[in-house]
C-alpha positions as protocol buffer text, in pm:
chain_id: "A"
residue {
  index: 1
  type: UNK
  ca { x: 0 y: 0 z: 0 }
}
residue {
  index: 2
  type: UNK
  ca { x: 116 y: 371 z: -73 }
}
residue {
  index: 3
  type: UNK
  ca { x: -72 y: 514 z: 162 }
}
residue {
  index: 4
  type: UNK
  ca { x: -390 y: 523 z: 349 }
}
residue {
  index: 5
  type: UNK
  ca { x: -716 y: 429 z: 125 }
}
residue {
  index: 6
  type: UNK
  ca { x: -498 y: 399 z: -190 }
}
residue {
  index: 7
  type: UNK
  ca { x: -501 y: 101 z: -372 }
}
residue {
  index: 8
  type: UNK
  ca { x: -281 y: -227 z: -340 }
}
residue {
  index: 9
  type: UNK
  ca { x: 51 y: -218 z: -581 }
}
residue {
  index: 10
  type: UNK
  ca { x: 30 y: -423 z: -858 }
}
residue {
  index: 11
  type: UNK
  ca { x: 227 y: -757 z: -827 }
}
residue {
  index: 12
  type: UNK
  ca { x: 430 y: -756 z: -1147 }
}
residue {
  index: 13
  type: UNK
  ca { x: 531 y: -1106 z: -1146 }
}
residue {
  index: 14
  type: UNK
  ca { x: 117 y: -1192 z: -1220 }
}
residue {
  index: 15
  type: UNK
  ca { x: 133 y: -1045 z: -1582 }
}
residue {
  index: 16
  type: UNK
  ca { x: 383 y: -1243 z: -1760 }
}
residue {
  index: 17
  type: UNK
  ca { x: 261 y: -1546 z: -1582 }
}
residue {
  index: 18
  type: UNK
  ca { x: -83 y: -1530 z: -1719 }
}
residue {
  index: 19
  type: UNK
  ca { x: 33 y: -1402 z: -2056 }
}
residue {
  index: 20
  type: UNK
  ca { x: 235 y: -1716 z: -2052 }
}
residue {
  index: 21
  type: UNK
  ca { x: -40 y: -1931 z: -1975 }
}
residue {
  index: 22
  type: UNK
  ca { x: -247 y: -1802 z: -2246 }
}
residue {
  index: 23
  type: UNK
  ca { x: 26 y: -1841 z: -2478 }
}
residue {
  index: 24
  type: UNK
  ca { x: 39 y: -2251 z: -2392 }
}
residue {
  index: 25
  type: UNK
  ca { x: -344 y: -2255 z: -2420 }
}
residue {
  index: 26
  type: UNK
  ca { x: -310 y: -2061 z: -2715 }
}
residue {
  index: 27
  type: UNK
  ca { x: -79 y: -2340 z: -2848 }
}
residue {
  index: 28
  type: UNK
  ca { x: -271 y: -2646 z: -2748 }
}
residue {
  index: 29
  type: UNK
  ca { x: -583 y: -2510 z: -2936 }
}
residue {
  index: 30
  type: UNK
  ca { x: -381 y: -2458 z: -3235 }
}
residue {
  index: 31
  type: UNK
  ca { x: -241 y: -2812 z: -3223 }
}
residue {
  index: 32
  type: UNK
  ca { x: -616 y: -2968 z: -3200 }
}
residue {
  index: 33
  type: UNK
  ca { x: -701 y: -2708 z: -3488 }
}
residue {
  index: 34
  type: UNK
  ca { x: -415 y: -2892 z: -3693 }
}
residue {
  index: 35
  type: UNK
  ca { x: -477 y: -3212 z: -3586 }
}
residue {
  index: 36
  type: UNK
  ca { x: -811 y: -3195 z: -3698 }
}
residue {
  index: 37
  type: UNK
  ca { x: -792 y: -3001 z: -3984 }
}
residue {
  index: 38
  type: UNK
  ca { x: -521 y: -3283 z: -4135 }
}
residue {
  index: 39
  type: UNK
  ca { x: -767 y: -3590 z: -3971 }
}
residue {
  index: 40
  type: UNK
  ca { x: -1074 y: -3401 z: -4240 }
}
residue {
  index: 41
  type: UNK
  ca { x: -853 y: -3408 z: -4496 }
}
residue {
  index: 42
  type: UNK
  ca { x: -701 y: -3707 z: -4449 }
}
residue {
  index: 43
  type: UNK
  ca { x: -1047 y: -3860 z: -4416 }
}
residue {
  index: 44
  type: UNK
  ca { x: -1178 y: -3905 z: -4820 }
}
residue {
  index: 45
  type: UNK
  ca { x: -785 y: -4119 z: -4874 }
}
residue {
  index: 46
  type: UNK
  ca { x: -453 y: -3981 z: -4944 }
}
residue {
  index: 47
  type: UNK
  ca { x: -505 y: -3746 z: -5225 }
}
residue {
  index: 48
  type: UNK
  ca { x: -230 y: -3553 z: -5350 }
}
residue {
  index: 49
  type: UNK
  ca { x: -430 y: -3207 z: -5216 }
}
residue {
  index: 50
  type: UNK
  ca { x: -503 y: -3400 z: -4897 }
}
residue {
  index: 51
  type: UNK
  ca { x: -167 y: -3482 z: -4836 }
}
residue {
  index: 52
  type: UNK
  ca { x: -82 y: -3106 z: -4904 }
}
residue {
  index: 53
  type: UNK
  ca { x: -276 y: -2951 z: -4671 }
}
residue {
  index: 54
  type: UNK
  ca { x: -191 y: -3171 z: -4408 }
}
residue {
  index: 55
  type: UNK
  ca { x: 185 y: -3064 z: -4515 }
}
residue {
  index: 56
  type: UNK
  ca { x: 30 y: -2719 z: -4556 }
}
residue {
  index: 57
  type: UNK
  ca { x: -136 y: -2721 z: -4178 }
}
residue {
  index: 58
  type: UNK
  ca { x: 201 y: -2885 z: -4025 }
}
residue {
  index: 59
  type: UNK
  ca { x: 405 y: -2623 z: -4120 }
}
residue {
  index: 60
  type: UNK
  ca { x: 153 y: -2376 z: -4014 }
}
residue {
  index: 61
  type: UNK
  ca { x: 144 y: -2527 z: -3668 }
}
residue {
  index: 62
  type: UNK
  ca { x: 541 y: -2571 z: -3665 }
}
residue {
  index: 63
  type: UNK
  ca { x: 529 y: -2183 z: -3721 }
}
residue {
  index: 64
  type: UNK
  ca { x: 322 y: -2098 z: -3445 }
}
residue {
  index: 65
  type: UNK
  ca { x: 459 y: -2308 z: -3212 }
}
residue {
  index: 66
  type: UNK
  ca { x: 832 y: -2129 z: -3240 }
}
residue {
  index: 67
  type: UNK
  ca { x: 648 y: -1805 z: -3228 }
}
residue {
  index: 68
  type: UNK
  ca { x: 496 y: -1916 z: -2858 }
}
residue {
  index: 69
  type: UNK
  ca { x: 786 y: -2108 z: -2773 }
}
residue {
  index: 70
  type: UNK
  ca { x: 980 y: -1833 z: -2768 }
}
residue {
  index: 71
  type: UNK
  ca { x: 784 y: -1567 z: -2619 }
}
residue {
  index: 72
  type: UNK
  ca { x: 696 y: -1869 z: -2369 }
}
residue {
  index: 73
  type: UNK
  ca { x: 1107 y: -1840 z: -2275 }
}
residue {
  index: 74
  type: UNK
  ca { x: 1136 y: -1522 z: -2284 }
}
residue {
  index: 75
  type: UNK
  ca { x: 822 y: -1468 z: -2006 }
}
residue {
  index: 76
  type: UNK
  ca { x: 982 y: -1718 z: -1772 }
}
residue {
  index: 77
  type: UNK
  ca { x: 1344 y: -1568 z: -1826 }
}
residue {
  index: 78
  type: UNK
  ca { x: 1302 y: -1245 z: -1664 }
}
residue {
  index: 79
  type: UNK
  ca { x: 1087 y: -1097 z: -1418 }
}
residue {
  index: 80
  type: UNK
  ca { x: 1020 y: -844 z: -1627 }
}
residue {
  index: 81
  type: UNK
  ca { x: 1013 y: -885 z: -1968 }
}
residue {
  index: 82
  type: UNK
  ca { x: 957 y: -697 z: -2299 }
}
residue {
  index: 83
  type: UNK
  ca { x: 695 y: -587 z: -2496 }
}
residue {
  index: 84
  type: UNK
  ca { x: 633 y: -857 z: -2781 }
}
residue {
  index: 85
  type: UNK
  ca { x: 792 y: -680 z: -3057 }
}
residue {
  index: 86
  type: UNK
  ca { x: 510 y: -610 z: -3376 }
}
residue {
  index: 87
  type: UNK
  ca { x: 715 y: -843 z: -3620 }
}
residue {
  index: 88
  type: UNK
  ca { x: 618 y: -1160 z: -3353 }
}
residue {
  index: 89
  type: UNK
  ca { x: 273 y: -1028 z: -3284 }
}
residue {
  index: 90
  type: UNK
  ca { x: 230 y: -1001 z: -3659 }
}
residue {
  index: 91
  type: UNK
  ca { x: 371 y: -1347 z: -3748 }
}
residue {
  index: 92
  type: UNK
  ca { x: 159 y: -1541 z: -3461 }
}
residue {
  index: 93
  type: UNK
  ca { x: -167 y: -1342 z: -3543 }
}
residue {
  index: 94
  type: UNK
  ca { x: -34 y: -1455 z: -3937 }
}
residue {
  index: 95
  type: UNK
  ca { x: -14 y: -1789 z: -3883 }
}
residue {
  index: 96
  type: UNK
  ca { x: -316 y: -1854 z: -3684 }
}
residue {
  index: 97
  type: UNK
  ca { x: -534 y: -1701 z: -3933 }
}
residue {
  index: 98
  type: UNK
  ca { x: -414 y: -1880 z: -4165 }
}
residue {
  index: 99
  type: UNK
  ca { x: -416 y: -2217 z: -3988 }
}
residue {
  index: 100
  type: UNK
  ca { x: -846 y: -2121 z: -3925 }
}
residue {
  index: 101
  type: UNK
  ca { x: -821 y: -2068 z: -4299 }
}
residue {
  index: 102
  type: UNK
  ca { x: -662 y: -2423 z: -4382 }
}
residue {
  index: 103
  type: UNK
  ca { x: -926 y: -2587 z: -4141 }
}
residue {
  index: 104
  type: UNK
  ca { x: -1237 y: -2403 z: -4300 }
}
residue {
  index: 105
  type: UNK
  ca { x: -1107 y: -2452 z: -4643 }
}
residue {
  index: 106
  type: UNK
  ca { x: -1164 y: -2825 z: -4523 }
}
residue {
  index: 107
  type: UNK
  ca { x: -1479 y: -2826 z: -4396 }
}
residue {
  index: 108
  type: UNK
  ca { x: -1619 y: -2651 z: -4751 }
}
């Protein structure tokens, strides 16, 4: 407290610790999004088209995942760490629109 009737501080160490969290859960709906999106397309037999956007969805989930892996480290390495810089931000937002892409392309 900073004085009388003012609010609490704010515990820094909370913020990166739930941004990391949503960054895992972030992760682990993207890998059911791929894993489902190449089980639909897989589904019909292994067409040449199925078989590339399962390769198509892999590498779209191989993206994402060393986007969040390494914001993941980089939360836990310090106690307070940076601003994601655009270029990430841009790439993850990137990748899992065009994952949700991939899947509904499936689906039609």
């Amino acid at each position: 407290m900073t004085g009388a009737g003012a609010t609490p501080d704010r515990d820094p160490g909370l913020q990166p610790e739930r941004t990391r969290l949503a960054w895992r859960r972030t992760t682990l709906s993207s890998t059911v999004a791929a894993l489902l999106a190449m089980k639909t397309s897989l589904h019909g037999g292994a067409s040449a088209a199925a078989l590339t956007v399962c390769a198509l969805c892999c590498a779209l989930w191989l993206g994402f995942l060393l986007v969040a892996h390494r914001r993941i480290r980089t939360l836990s390495a310090t106690s307070s760490p940076p601003a994601l810089t655009p270029r990430y931000a841009t790439t993850g937002a990137l990748l899992t629109v065009a994952l949700a892409v991939c899947a509904a392309a499936l689906v039609f």
